[in-house]
C-alpha positions as CSV (number, residue, x, y, z in Angstrom):
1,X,6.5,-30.9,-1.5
2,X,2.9,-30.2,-2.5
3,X,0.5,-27.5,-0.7
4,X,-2.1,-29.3,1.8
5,X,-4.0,-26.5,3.1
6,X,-5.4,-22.8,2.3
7,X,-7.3,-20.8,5.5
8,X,-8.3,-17.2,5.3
9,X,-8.8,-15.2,8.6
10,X,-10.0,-12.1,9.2
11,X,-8.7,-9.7,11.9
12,X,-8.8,-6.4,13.1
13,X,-8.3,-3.8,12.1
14,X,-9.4,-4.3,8.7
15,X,-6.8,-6.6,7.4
16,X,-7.5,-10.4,5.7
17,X,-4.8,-12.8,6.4
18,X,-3.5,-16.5,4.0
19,X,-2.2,-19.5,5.6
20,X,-0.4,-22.0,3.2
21,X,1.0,-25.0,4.7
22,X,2.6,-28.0,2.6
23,X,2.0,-31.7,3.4
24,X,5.8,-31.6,4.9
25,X,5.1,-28.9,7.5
26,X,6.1,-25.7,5.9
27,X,3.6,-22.1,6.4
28,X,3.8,-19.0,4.4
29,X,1.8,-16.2,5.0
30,X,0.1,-13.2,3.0
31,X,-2.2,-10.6,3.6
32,X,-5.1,-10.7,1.4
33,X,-7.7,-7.7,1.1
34,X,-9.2,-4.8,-0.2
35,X,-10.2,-2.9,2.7
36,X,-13.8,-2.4,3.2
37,X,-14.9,-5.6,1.2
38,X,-12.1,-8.3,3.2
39,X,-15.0,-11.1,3.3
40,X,-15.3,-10.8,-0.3
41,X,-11.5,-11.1,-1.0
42,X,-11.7,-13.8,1.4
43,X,-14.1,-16.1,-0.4
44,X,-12.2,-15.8,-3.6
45,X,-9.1,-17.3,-2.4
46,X,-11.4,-19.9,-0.7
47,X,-12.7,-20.4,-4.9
48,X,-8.9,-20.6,-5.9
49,X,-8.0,-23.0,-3.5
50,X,-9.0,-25.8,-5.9
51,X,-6.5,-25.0,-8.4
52,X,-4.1,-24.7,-5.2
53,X,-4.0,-28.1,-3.3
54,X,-1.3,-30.5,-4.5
55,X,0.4,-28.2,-6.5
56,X,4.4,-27.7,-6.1
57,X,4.5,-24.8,-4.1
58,X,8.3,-23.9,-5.5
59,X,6.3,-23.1,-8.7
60,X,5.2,-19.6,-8.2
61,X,5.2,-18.0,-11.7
62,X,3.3,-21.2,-13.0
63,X,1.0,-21.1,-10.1
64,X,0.2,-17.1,-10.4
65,X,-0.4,-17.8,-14.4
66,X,-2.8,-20.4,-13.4
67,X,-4.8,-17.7,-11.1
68,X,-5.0,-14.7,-13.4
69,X,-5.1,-16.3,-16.7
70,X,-6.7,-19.8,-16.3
71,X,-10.3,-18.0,-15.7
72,X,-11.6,-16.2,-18.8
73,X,-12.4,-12.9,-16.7
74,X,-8.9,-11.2,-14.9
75,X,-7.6,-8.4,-13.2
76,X,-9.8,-6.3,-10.9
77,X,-9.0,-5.3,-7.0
78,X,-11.1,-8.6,-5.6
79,X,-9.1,-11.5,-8.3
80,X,-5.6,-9.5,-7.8
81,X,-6.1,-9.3,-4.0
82,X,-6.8,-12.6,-3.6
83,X,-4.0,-13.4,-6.1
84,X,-1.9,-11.0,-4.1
85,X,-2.2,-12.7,-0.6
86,X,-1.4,-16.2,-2.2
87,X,1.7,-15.2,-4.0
88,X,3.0,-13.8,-0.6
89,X,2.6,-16.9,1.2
90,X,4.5,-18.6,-1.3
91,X,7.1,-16.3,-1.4
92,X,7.3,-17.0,2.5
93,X,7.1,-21.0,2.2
94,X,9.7,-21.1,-1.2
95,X,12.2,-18.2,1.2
96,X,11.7,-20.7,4.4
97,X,12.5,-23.6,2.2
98,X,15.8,-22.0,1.4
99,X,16.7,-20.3,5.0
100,X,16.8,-17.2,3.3
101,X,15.1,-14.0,3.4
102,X,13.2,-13.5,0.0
103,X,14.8,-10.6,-1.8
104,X,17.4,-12.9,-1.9
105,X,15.6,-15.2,-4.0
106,X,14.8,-12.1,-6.1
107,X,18.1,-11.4,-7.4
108,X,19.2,-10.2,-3.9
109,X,19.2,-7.0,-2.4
110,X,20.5,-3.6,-3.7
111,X,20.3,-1.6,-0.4
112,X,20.5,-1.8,3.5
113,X,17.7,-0.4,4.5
114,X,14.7,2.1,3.4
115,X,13.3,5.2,4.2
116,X,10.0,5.3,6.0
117,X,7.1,7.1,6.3
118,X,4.7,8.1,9.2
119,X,1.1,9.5,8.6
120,X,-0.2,12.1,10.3
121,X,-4.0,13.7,11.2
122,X,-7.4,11.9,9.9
123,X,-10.0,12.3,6.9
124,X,-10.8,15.5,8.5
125,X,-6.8,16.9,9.6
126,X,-7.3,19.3,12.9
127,X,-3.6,19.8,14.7
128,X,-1.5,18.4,11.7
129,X,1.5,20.9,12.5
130,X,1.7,19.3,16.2
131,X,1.2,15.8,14.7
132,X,4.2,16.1,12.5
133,X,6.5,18.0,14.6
134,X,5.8,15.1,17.0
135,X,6.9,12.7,14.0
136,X,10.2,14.5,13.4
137,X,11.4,14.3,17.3
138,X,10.5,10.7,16.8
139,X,12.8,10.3,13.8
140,X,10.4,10.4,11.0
141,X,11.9,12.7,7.5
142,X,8.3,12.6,6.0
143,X,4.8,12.4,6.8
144,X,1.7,12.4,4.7
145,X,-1.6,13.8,5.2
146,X,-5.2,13.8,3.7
147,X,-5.5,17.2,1.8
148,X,-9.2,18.0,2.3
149,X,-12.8,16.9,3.5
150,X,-15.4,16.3,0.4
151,X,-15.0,18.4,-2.7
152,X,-18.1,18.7,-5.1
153,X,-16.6,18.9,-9.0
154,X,-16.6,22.8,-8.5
155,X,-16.4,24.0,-5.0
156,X,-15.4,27.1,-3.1
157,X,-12.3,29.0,-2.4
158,X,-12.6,28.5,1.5
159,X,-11.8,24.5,1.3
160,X,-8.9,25.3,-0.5
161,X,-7.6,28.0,1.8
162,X,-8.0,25.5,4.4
163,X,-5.7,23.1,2.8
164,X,-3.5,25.7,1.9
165,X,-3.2,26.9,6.0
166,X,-2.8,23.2,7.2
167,X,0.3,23.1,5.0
168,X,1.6,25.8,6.0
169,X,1.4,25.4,9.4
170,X,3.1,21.9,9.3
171,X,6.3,23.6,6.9
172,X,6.5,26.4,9.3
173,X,6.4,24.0,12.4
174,X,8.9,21.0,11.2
175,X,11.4,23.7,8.5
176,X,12.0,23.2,4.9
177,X,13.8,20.3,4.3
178,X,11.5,17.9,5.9
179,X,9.3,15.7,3.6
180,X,5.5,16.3,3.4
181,X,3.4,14.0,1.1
182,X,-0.7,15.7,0.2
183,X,-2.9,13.1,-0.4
184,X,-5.7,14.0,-2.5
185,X,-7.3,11.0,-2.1
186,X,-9.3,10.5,-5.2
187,X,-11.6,13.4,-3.3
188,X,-10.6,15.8,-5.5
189,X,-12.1,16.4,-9.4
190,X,-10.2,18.1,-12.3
191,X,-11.3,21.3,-11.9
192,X,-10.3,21.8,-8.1
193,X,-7.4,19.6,-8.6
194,X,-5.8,22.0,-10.7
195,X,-6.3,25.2,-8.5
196,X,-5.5,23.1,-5.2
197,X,-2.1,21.7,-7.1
198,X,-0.8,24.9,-8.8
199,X,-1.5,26.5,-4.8
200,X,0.5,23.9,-3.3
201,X,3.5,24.5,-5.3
202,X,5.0,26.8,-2.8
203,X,5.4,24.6,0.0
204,X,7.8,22.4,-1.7
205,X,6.2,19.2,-1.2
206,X,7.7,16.0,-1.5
207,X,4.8,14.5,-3.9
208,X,1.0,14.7,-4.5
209,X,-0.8,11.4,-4.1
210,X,-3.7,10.3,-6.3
211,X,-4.7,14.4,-7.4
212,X,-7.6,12.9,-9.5
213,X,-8.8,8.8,-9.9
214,X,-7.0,6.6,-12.4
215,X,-10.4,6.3,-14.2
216,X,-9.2,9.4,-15.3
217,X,-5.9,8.9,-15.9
218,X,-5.7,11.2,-19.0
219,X,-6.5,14.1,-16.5
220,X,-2.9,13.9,-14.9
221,X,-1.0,15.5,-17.6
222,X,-3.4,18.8,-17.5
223,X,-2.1,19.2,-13.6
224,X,1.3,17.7,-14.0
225,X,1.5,21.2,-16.9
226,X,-0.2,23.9,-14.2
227,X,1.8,22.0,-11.1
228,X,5.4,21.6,-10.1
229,X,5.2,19.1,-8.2
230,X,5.8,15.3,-8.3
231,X,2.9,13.4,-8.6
232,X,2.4,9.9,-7.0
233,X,-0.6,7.4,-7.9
234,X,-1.3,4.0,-8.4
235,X,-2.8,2.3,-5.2
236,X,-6.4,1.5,-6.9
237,X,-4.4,-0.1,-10.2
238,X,-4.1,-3.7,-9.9
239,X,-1.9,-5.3,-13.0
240,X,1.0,-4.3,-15.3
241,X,-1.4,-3.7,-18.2
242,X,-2.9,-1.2,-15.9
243,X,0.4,0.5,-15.3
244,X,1.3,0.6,-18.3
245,X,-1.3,2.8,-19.6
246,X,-0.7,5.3,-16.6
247,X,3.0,5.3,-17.3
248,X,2.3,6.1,-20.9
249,X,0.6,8.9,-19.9
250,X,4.0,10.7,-19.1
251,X,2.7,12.9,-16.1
252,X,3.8,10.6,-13.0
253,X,7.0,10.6,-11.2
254,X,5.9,7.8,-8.4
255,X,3.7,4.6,-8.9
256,X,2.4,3.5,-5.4
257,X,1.6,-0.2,-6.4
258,X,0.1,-2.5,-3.4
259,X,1.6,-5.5,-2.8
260,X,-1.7,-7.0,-1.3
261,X,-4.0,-5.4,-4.1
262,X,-2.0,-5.7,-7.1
263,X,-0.5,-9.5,-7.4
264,X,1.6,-9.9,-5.2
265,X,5.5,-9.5,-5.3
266,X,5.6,-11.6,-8.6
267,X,3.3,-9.1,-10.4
268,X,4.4,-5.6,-8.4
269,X,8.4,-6.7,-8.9
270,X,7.8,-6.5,-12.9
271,X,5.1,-3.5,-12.6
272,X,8.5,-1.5,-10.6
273,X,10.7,-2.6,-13.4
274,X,8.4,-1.4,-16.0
275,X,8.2,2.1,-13.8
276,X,12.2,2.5,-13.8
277,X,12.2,1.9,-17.5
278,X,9.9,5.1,-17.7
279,X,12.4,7.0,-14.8
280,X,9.5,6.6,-12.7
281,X,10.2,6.0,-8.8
282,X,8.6,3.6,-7.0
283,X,6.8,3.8,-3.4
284,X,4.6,1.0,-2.5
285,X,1.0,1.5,-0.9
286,X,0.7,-0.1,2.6
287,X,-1.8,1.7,5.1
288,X,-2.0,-2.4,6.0
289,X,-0.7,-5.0,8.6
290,X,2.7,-6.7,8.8
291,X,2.6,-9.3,6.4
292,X,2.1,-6.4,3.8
293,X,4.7,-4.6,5.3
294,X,7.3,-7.2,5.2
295,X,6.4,-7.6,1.1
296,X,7.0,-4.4,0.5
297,X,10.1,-4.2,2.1
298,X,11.6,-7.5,0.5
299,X,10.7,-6.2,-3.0
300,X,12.0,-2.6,-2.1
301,X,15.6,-4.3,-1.3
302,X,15.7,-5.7,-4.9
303,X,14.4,-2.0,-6.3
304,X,16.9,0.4,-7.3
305,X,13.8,2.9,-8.3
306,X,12.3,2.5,-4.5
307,X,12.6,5.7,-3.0
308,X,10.0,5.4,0.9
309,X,7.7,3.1,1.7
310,X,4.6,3.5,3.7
311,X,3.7,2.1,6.7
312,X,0.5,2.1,9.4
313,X,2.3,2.3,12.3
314,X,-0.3,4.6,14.2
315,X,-2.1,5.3,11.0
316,X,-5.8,6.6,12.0
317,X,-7.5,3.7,10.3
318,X,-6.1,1.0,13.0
319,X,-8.3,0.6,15.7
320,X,-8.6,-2.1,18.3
321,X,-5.0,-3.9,17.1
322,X,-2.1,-2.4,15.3
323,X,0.5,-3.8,13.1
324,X,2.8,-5.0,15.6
325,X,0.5,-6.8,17.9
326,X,0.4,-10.1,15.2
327,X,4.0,-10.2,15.1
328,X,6.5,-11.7,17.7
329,X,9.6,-10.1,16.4
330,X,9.0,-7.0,16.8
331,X,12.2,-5.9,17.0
332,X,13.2,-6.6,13.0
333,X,10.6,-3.2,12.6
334,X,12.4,-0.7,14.3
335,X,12.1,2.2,12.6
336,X,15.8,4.2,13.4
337,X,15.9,7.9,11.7
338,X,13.1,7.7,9.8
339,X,14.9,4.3,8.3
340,X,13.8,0.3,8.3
341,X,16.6,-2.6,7.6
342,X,15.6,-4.7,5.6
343,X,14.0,-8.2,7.5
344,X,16.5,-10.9,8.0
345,X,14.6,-13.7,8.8
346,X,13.7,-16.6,6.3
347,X,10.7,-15.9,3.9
348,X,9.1,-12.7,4.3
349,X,10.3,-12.3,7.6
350,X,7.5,-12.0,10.1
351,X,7.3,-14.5,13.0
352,X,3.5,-14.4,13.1
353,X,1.5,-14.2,16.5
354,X,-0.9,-17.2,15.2
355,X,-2.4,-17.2,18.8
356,X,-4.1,-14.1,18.6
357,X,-4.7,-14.9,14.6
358,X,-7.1,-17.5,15.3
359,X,-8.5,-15.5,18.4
360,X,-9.3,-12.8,16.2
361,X,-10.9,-14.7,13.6
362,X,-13.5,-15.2,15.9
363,X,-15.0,-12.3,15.6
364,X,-14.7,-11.5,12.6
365,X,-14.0,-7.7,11.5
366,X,-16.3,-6.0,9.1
367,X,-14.6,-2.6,8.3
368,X,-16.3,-0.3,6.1
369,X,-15.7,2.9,5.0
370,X,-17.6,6.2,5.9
371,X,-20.1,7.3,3.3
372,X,-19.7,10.8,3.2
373,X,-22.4,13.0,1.5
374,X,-22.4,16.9,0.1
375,X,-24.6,19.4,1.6
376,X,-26.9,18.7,-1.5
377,X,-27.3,15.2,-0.7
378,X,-25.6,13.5,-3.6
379,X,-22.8,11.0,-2.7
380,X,-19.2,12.2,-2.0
381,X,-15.6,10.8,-2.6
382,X,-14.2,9.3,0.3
């Protein structure tokens, strides 16, 4: 068996999709992308396909090896994405091959099913205590919300007290065993970080996502002292050698690796084994389509340190086309008490809707994010 073809598509909402097929009729899919710069993730696995065609397909470590370390420069969210979105489809044409789901092929899976969860309010939150009472009667134990508009590197007291009032309203509204996740969004500097964290403590929150950037990794120990409260990073890190610096640094509980940014499941299944070596928990980034989704929840079976998993099931960020529209078995992404089983079908386990693929790609999507900009002009995390 030897690959015969790579295509690229891009679809709404803002998601890049891979389409392997072999020269004896097998297709594996992946979701390649970094989201706002798709076209540009796109035309690097269009520049890898020449080390691709011809090439045992069954050979996925040898393969990946050949992608990140064959070129003299590596890592990096465009390479790794592109890397990412070819490893899945491999995964899906190797599981296929073998009529069996891929955890299996991983060493098999350790649990029945995962807990989920459901996000809740926009960049800007208005109504979040409705929002996530509405996600509890639906079944959801968690949400997770963006903490705050822009934040200048010192700020006032009024943003924070606005944070502070949305989360409380959503504890008193859903009780205090429910699970709320604050994401800070790589808004927020060190000095506000600190004073928003240490305030935040009292709501008992299930973790606090990204409280400043990895670029400043070091920072995460100064609010991990001042802040009892997990902390949950790692969505803009894209190898193990990036991971392991941020695990060194002692002050995270939960690595948030993407499957679609950061290799792959060859490369995030070693990055999670690294974490649970540190005691670290795992809970994979995926604000992304199905063929993400379906990654994350074979390498979750085959985690004993996966503790949720995100999804974009009604996520703000999906416009036009949601995650279930491209896939024809809908029913193997029930969500049942806040819970997913894991898929069942060969590969990764999504019958894709190639119909409305290729329709898509027609048009092709060209998602950017807002630039958002402080009252005194200058440039503002988004």
């Amino acid at each position: 068996m030897k690959i015969a073809s790579v295509q690229t598509y891009l679809i709404r909402p803002r998601w890049g999709l891979v389409e392997i097929t072999t020269d004896d009729g097998y297709t594996g899919w992946g979701e390649a992308v970094i989201e706002g710069r798709a076209s540009t993730v796109a035309a690097c696995v269009e520049e890898l396909t020449e080390y691709l065609i011809g090439k045992d397909p069954m050979r996925i470590e040898d393969i990946w090896n050949t992608l990140y370390r064959a070129g003299f420069y590596r890592g990096g969210p465009i390479l790794m994405s592109a890397i990412a979105g070819i490893d899945q489809a491999l995964w899906d044409i190797k599981g296929k091959y073998y009529n069996a789901p891929v955890y299996d092929l991983m060493g098999g899976a350790c649990r029945d099913n995962i807990r989920v969860y459901s996000w809740i309010g926009g960049d800007r939150p208005d109504d979040v205590a409705k929002a996530a009472l509405e996600r509890k009667e639906a079944g959801f134990s968690a949400i997770k919300m963006n903490a705050t508009e822009e934040l200048q590197m010192v700020d006032t007291y009024d943003k924070i007290d606005a944070v502070l009032e949305r989360v409380a309203s959503i504890r008193e509204a859903v009780g205090k065993y429910f699970g709320i996740a604050v994401d800070f969004h790589g808004r927020v500097h060190k000095p506000m970080a600190k004073i928003l964290a240490k305030k935040l403590e009292e709501f008992d929150l299930m973790f606090i996502e990204e409280p400043v950037l990895c670029e400043n990794m070091e920072d995460f120990i100064n609010i991990a002292r001042v802040a009892n409260i997990p902390i949950a990073t790692g969505e803009r890190l894209f190898t193990r050698y990036d991971f392991k610096r941020l695990l060194q640094t002692g002050a995270i509980d939960i690595i948030q690796p993407d499957l679609s940014h950061a290799g792959g499941l060859t490369e995030v299944k070693k990055i999670a084994s690294m974490a649970e070596a540190y005691d670290v928990a795992l809970a994979p980034h995926c604000p992304l389509g199905p063929i993400a989704l379906a990654s994350c929840l074979n390498l979750d079976a085959t985690c004993y340190n996966a503790v949720i998993q995100e999804q974009s099931i009604g996520i703000h960020y999906n416009v036009g086309k949601s995650v279930l529209d491209y896939v024809l078995n809908k029913e193997d992404f029930t969500f049942v008490d806040g819970r997913v089983k894991l898929p069942t079908k060969p590969g990764l386990g999504v019958d894709v809707n190639k119909e409305l693929v290729l329709e898509e790609n027609k048009t092709p999507h060209s998602w950017k994010n807002p630039v958002w900009r402080h009252a005194d002009g200058t440039v503002a995390e988004w």
